[in-house]
C-alpha positions in Angstrom: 0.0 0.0 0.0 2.8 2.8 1.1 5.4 1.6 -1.6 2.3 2.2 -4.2 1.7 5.7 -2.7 5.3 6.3 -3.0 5.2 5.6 -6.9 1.8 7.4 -7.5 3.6 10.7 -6.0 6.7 9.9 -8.1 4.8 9.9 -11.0 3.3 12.4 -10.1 6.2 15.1 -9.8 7.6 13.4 -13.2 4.6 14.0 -14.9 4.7 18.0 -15.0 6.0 19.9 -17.6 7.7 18.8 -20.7 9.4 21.7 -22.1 8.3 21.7 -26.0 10.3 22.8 -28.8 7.9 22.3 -31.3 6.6 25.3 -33.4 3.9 27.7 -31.0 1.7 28.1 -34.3 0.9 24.6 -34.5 0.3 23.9 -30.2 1.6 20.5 -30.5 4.3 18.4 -30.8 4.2 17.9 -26.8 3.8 14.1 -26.4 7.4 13.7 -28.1 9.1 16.2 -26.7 12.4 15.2 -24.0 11.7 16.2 -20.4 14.2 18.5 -19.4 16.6 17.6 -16.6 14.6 17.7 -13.5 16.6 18.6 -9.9 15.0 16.4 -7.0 15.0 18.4 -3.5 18.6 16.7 -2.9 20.3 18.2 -5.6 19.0 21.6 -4.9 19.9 21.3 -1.2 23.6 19.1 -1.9 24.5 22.0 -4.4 24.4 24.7 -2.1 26.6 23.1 0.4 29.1 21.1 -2.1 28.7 17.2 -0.4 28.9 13.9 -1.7 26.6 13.6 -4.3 27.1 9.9 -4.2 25.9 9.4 -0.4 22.5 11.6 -0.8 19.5 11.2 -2.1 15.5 11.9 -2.7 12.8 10.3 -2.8 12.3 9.8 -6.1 16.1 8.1 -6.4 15.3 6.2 -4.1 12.0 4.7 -5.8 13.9 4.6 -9.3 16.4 2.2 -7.2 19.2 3.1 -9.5 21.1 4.5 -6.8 23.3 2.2 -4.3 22.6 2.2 -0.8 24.7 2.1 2.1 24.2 0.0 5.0 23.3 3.2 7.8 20.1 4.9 5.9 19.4 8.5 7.9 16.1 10.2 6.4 16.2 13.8 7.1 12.2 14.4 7.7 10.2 18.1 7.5 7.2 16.7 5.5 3.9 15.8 7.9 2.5 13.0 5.5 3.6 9.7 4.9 7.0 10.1 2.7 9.6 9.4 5.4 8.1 6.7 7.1 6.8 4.9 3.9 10.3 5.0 2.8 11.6 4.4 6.1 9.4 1.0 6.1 10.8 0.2 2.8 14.1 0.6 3.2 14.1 -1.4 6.4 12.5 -4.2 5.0 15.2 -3.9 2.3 17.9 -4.5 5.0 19.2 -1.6 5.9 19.6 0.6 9.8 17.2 3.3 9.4 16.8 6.5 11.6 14.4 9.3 11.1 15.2 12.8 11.8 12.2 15.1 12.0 11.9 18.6 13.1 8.4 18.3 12.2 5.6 15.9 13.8 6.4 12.7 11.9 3.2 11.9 9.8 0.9 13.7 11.6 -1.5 14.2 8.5 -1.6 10.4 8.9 -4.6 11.0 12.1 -6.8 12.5 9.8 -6.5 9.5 7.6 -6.6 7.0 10.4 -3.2 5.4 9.2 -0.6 7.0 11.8 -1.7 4.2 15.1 -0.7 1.5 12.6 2.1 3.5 10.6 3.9 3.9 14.1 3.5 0.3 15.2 4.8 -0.8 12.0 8.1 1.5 12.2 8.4 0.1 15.5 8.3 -3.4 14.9 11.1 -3.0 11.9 13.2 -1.1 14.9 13.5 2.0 12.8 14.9 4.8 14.9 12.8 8.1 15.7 14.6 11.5 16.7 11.9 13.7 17.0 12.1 17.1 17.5 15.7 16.9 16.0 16.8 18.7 12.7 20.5 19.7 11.0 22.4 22.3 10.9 25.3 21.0 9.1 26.0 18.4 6.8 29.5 16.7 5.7 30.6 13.8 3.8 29.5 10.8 5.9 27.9 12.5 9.0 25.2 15.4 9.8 25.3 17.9 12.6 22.0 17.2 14.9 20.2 19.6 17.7 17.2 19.6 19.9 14.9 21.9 18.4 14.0 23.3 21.7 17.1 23.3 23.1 17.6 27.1 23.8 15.3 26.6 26.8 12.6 29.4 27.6 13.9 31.6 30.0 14.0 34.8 27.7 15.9 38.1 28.8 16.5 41.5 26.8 20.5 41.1 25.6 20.8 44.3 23.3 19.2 44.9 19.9 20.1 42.0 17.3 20.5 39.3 19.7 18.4 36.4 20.3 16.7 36.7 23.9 17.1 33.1 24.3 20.4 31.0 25.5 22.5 29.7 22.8 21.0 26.2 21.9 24.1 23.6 22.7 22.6 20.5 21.9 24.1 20.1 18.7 26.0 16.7 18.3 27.0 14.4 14.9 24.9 11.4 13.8 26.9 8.7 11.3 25.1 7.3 8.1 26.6 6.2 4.8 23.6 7.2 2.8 21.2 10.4 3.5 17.6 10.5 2.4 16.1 14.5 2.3 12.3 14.6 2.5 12.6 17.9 2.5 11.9 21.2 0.1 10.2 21.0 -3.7 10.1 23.8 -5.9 7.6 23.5 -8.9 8.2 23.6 -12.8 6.1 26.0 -14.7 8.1 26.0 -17.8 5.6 25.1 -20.2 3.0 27.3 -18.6 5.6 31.0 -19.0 6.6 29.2 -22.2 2.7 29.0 -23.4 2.2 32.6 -21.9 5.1 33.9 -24.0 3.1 32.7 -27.4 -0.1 34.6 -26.5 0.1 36.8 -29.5 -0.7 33.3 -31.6 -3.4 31.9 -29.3 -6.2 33.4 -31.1 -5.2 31.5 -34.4 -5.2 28.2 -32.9 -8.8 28.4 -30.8 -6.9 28.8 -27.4 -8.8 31.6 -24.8 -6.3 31.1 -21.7 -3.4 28.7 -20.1 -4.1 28.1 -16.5 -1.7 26.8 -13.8 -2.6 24.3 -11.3 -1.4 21.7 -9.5 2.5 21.0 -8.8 3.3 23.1 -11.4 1.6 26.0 -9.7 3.2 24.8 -6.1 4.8 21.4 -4.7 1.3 19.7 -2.5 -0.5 17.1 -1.5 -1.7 14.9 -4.0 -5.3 15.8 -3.1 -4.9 19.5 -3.3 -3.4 18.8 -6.7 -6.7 16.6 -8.1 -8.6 19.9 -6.2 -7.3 22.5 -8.3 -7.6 20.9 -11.3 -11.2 20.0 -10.4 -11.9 23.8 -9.0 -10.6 25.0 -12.1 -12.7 22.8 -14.2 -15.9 24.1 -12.1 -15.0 27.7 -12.8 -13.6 27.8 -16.1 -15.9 30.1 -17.6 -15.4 32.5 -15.2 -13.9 36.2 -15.8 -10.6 35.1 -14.2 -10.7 31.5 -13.5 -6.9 31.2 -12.4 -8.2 32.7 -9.6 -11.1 30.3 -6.8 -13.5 32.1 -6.0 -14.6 32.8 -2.6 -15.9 29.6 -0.6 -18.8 29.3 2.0 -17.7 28.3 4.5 -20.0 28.4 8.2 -17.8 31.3 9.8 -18.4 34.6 9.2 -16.1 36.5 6.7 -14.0 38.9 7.7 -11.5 41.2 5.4 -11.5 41.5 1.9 -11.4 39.8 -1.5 -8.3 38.6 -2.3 -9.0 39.1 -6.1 -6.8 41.5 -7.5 -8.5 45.0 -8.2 -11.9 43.0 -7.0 -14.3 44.4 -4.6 -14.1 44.8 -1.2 -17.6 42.7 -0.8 -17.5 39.1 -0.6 -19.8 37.8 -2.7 -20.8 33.9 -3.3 -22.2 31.8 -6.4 -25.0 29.1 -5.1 
């Protein structure tokens, strides 16, 4: 069940955007067209900081299972769904010594699903490790620098302007693995949507009234929210400015204004 989650969202984020270099008058030529090289959230975050390419990895390289392994698997959790510990499950039953570390409440979307009671029992019958409350603040070739989240304790005191009112937070200390999984940032791909935007001047000739955004390409979420947008956009194409949702009724009372650009300051709803 998790390992065929973990492939549906892989698809998924592969599925986005293939950069066409076909002709704009003819608006085709995209089923043929090459992907363009696509940078996982480990790339992005491994560049920046100049490590071993060869001992990180995400999510998806992990999945595609072209990447070796090492024996000490850490997973370096801020996502509240079920990545890390699907793939923490997986790799475990694969073999290998798996620890989690998660600054963030490890699966905590899973109670609205019902899955997390079971989810934790199953991560703790494979003996997977849990730090919780625990991210990095460093990483190096074969180890990461750990802390307590909290550890700066609450006793706060005025120190001067530009200085933290808390202690410094000494709980940092190193944590071994010879292969590091990051479940951590995505950032989306909207190529094809500025590159359709760019050809406007040719729509008219070719029947096409607008290009919309939604989904991953838009922003990086859950696969839900994605089916959503596409669905809300569906439901509202016709409307003046349908890249835009309009206002929901919801049983609170309103408060504010529209967020529509140059809209009106009343709220006004569609039944």
């Amino acid at each position: 069940m998790m390992e065929k989650r973990l492939r549906r969202e892989m698809e998924k984020n592969k599925s986005a955007l293939a950069k066409s270099r076909a002709p704009m008058p003819e608006l085709g030529g995209f089923d043929n067209a090459p992907l363009p090289p696509t940078k996982s959230s480990a790339s992005v975050h491994l560049e920046a900081q100049q490590l071993d390419l060869e001992q990180e990895l995400s999510p998806e390289q992990i999945l595609e299972g072209k990447k070796a392994l090492g024996k000490r698997v850490v997973i370096l959790n801020a996502d509240t769904y079920f990545m890390a510990p699907s793939l923490a499950e997986k790799l475990a039953v694969a073999g290998h010594e798996v620890t989690i570390v998660t600054g963030v409440h490890l699966a905590n979307y899973m109670h609205f699903t019902l899955e997390y009671p079971n989810m934790m029992r199953r991560l703790h019958e494979l003996h997977i490790k849990e730090l919780h409350n625990t991210f990095c603040s460093r990483i190096e070739t074969g180890r990461l620098e750990i802390y307590d989240i909290w550890g700066e304790g609450s006793k706060r005191s005025y120190r001067g302007p530009g200085v933290p009112p808390r202690d410094p937070n000494k709980t940092q200390r190193w944590l071994d693995f010879d292969s590091l999984v990051l479940v951590t940032g995505r950032h989306s791909n909207d190529a094809l949507y500025r590159e359709l935007k760019d050809g406007r001047a040719q729509w008219a000739q070719n029947g096409v009234k607008d290009v919309y955004l939604i989904g991953d390409a838009e922003a990086p979420r859950l696969i839900a929210d994605a089916t959503f947008s596409g669905h809300r956009l569906a439901r509202e194409i016709e409307e003046a400015n349908a890249q835009f949702p309009k206002p929901y009724r919801r049983e609170v009372a309103v408060w504010g204004v529209s967020h529509l650009p140059d809209g009106p300051t009343q709220v006004e709803y569609q039944t």
